[in-house]
C-alpha positions as CSV (number, residue, x, y, z in Angstrom):
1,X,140.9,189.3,112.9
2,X,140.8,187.4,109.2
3,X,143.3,185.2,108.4
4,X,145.5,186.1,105.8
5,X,147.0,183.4,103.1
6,X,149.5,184.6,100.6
7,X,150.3,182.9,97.4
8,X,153.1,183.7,95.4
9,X,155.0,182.1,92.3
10,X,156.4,184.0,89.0
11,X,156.3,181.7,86.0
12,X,154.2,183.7,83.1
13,X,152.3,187.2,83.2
14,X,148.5,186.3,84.4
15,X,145.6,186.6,86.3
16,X,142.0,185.2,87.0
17,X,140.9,187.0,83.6
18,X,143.4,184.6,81.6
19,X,141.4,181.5,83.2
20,X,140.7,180.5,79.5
21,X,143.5,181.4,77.3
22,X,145.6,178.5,76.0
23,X,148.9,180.0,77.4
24,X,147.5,178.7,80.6
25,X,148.5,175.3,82.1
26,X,147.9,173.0,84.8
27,X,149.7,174.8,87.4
28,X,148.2,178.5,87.0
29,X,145.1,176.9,86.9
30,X,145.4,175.2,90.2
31,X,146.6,178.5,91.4
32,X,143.4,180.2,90.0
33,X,141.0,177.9,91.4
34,X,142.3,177.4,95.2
35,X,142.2,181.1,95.4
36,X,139.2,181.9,94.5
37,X,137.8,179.0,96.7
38,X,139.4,180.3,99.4
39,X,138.1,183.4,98.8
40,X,134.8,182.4,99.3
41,X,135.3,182.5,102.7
42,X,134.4,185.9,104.7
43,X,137.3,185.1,107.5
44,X,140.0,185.0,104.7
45,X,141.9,187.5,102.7
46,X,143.6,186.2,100.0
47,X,146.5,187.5,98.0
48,X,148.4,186.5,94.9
49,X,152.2,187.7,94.3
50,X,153.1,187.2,90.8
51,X,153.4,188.9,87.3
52,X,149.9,189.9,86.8
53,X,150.2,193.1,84.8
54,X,147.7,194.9,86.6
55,X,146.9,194.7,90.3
56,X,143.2,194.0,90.5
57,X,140.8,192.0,92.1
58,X,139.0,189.0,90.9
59,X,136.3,187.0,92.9
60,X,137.8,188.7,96.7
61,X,141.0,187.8,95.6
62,X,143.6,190.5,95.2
63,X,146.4,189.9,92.1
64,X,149.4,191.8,93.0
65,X,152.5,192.3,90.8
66,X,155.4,190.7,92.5
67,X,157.3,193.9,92.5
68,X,154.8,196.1,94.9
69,X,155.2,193.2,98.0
70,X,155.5,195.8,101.1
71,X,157.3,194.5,103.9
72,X,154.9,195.4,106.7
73,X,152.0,193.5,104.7
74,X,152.6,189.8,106.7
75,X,150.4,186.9,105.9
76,X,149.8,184.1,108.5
77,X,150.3,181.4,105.9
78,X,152.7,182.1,102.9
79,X,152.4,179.4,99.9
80,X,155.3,179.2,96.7
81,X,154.0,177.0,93.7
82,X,157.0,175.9,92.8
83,X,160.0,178.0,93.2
84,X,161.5,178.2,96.9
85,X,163.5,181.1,96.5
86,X,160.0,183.2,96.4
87,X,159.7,182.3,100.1
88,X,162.3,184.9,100.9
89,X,160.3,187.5,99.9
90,X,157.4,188.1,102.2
91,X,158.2,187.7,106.1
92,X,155.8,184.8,107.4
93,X,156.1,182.4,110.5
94,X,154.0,179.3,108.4
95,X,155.4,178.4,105.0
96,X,154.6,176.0,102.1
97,X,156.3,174.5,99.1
98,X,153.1,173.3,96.7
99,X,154.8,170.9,94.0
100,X,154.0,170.8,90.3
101,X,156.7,168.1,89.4
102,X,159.3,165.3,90.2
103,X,162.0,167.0,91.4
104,X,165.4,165.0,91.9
105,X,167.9,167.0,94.3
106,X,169.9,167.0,91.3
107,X,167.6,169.2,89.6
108,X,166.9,171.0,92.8
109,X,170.5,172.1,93.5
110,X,170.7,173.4,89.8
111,X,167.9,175.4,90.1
112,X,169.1,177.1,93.3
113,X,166.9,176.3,95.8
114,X,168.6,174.3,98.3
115,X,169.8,177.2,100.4
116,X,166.7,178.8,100.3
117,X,164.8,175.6,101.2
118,X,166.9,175.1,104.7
119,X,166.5,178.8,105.1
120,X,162.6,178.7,104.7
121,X,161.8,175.2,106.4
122,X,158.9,175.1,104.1
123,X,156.0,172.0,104.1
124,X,156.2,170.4,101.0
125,X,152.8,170.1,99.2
126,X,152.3,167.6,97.0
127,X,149.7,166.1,95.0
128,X,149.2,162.8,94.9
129,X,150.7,159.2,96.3
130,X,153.2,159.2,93.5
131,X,154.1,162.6,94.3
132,X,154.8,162.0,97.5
133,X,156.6,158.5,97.2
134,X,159.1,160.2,94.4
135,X,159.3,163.2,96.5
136,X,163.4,162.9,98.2
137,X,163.8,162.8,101.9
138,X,166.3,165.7,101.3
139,X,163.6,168.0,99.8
140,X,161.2,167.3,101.8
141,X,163.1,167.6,105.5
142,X,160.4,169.4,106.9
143,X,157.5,167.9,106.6
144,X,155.4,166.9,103.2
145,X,151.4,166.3,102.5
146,X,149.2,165.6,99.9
147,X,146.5,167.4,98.9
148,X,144.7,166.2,95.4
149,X,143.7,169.0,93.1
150,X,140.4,169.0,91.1
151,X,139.0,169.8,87.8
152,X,137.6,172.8,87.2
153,X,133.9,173.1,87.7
154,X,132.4,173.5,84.6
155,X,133.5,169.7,84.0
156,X,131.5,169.1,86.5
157,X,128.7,171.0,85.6
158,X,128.8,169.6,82.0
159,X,125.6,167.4,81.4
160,X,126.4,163.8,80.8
161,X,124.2,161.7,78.3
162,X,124.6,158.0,79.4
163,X,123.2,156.8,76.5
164,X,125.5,158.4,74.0
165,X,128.0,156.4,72.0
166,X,130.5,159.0,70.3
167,X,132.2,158.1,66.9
168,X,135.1,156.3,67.2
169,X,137.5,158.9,68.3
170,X,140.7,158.6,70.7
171,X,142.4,161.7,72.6
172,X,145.3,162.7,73.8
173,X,145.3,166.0,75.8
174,X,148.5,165.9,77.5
175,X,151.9,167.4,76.1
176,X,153.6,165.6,73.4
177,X,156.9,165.0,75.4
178,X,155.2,163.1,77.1
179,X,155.4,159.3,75.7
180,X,153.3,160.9,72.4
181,X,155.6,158.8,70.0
182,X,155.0,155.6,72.1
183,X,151.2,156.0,71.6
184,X,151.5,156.9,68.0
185,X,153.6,153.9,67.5
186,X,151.0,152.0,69.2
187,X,148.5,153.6,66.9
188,X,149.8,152.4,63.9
189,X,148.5,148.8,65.3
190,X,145.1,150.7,66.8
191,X,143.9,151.7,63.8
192,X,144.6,148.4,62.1
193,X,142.1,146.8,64.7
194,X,139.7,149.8,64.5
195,X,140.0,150.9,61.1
196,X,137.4,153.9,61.2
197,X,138.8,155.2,64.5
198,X,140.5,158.5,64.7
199,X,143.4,160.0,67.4
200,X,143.3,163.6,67.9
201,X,146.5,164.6,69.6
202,X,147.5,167.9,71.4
203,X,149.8,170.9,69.7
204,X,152.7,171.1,68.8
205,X,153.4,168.0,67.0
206,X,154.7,167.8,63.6
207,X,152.4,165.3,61.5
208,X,153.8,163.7,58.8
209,X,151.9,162.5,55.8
210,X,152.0,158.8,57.0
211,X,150.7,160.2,60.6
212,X,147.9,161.8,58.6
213,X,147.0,158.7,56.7
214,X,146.6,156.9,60.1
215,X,143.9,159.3,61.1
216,X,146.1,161.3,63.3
217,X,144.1,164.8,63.4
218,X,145.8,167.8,65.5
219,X,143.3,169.4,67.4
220,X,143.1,173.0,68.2
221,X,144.0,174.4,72.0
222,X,141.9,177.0,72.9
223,X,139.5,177.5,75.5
224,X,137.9,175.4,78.3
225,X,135.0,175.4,76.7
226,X,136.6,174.0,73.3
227,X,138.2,171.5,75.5
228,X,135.2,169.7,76.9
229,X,133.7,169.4,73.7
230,X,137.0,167.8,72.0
231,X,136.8,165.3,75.1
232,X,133.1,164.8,74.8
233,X,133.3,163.8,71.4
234,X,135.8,161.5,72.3
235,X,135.1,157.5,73.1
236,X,138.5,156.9,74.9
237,X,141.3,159.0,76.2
238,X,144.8,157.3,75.3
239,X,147.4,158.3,78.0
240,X,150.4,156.1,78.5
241,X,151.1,158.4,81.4
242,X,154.5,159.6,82.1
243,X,157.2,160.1,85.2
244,X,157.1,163.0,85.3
245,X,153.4,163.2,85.6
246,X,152.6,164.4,89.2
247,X,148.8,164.2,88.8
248,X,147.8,164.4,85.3
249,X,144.9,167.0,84.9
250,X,144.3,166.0,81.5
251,X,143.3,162.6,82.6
252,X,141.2,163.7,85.9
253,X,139.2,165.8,83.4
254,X,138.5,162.8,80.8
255,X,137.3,161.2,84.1
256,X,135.1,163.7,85.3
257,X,133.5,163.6,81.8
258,X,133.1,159.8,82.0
259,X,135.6,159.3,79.0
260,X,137.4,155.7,80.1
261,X,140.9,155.9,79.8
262,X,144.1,153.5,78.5
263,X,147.1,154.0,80.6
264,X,150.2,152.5,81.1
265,X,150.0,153.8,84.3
266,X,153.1,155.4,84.0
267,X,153.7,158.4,86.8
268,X,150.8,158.8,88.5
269,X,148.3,157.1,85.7
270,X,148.0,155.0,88.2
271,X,146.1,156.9,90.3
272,X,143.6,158.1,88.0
273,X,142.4,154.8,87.0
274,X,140.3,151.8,88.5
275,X,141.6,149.0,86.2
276,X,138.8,147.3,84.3
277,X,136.3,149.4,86.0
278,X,136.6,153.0,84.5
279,X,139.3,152.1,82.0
280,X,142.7,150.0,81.7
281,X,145.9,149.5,82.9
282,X,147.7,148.1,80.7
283,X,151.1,145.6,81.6
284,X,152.8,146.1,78.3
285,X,152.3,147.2,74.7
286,X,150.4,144.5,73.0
287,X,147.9,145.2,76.0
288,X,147.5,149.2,75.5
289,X,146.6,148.2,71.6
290,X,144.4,145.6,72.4
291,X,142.3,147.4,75.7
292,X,142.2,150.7,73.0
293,X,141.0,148.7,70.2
294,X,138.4,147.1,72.3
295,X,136.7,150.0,73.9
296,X,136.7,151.7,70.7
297,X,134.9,148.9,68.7
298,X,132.6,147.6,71.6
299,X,130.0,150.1,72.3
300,X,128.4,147.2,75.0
301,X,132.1,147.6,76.9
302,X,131.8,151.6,76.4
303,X,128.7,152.4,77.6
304,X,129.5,150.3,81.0
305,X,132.7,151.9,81.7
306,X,130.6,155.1,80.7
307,X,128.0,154.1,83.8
308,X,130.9,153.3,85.8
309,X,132.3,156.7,85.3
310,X,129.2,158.5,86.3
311,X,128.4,157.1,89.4
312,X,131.7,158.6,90.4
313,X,131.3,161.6,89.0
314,X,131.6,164.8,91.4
315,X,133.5,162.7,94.0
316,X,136.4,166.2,94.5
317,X,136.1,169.7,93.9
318,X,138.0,172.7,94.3
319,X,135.9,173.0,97.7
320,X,137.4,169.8,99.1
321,X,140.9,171.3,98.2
322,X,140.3,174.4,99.7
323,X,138.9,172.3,102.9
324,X,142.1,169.9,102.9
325,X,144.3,172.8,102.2
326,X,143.1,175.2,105.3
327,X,143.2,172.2,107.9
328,X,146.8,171.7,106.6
329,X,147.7,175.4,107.2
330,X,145.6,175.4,110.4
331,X,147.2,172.3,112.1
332,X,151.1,173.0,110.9
């Protein structure tokens, strides 16, 4: 008999066919791609509860609106992104919390999901070692693990010229509430230091004229595809990081495209760095304008980080999630 593992969440209307479509973030996406790795798998059936407008299958994995769940259909292994209160809704001996944020019991309590939480003795999953440190005991009384998401795979299927030395471009891909105005601040000093240099940032930001005049550009979100060649153009990715930054796709993908990165380390920044290796962590300020200005005016310091950066490359995949993620499911 195959084993059946349920996902469900309800945050926006969408499927596998809106894999691309700029109203999709970090967390559908994760949800997209575990699926559908999952569903590679002959011995599996894999379902997905949430607002899709139309049920329908996409690569063996069935998109179900959230509405038609029938109460005889029972999975072996039921999995929330997110929201605990969903765990109530389809009857399952194994369940699982899967994280997308800090989340205080504070904010926990307000959002109603304590009760449902002690009800559902869910497994927290969580992912990454900042995730799980900032993670509270009360919230995660039954048991937490980490399991690291991946990039999607055509980042790792884009070609990668060693030998290239991009203009001198910075990037920020991240949203802008998240420590935006400390890097434009920090910018201001940046471009002193590197006067050709240019910082694309992320929508929706309002530029002012004096942003403008400092070579702040506003780049345009649209498809993956778009994406990798904003961050291939780019010499360095400028990410002071953030706490409530749980794993920071944006940063994971600049690394899988061997863009060296200038953190803070902020949140889990941390984690997606090797100091002095494939970028910089910087202690304070004067260091996050001083590492930026020098990878974008040394093209010597670029192009090692650069080599750095590709001998790393492929290192996680949505295959080593899905791997991780079945062990979990199997062993709880």
């Amino acid at each position: 008999m195959k084993n059946k593992i349920y996902f469900i969440e309800k945050t926006i209307p969408f499927n596998a066919n809106d894999f691309d479509s700029p109203k999709i973030s970090g967390s559908e996406k994760t949800l997209i791609n575990i699926s559908s790795e999952l569903a590679k798998n002959d011995n599996l059936i894999i379902k997905v509860f949430n607002l899709t407008y139309k049920n329908i299958i996409l690569n063996n994995v069935e998109w179900i609106n959230i509405n038609n769940i029938k109460s005889d259909d029972i999975p072996n292994s039921l999995i929330s992104m997110s929201d605990s209160n969903l765990l109530s809704l389809i009857e399952c001996k194994k369940k699982f919390l899967w994280s997308h944020s800090v989340q205080p019991i504070e904010k926990f309590i307000r959002k109603k999901q304590l009760l449902s939480f002690i009800k559902n003795k869910p497994i927290m999953i969580l992912e990454g070692e900042y995730h799980y440190k900032t993670r509270n005991f009360f919230t995660s009384f039954f048991g937490k693990k980490i399991i690291k998401i991946a990039v999607d795979y055509k980042f790792i299927d884009t070609h990668i010229d060693e030998k290239i030395i991009p203009q001198k471009k910075a990037i920020f891909t991240t949203r802008s509430d998240r420590n935006l105005d400390f890097l434009i601040n920090c910018w201001k000093e940046i471009k002193k230091n590197s006067n050709n240099s240019f910082l694309y940032i992320n929508p929706p930001y309002d530029l002012s004229k004096k942003d403008k005049n400092l070579n702040i550009i506003l780049r345009q979100k649209g498809t993956t595809n778009d994406l990798i060649k904003d961050l291939n153009s780019s010499k360095v990715m400028l990410n002071p990081g953030h706490k409530g930054e749980v794993f920071c796709l944006a940063a994971e993908e600049a690394r899988e495209l061997c863009i060296p990165i200038v953190t803070m380390g902020y949140g889990s920044l941390y984690e997606r760095v090797e100091n002095g290796i494939t970028g910089y962590i910087a202690k304070n300020q004067k260091e996050f304008i001083d590492y930026s200005s020098k990878i974008l005016n040394d093209d010597y310091l670029y192009l090692k980080m650069k080599k750095n950066l590709i001998l790393k490359r492929n290192s996680r995949s949505y295959k080593n999630v899905a791997e991780e993620l079945l062990k979990l499911l199997n062993e709880s």
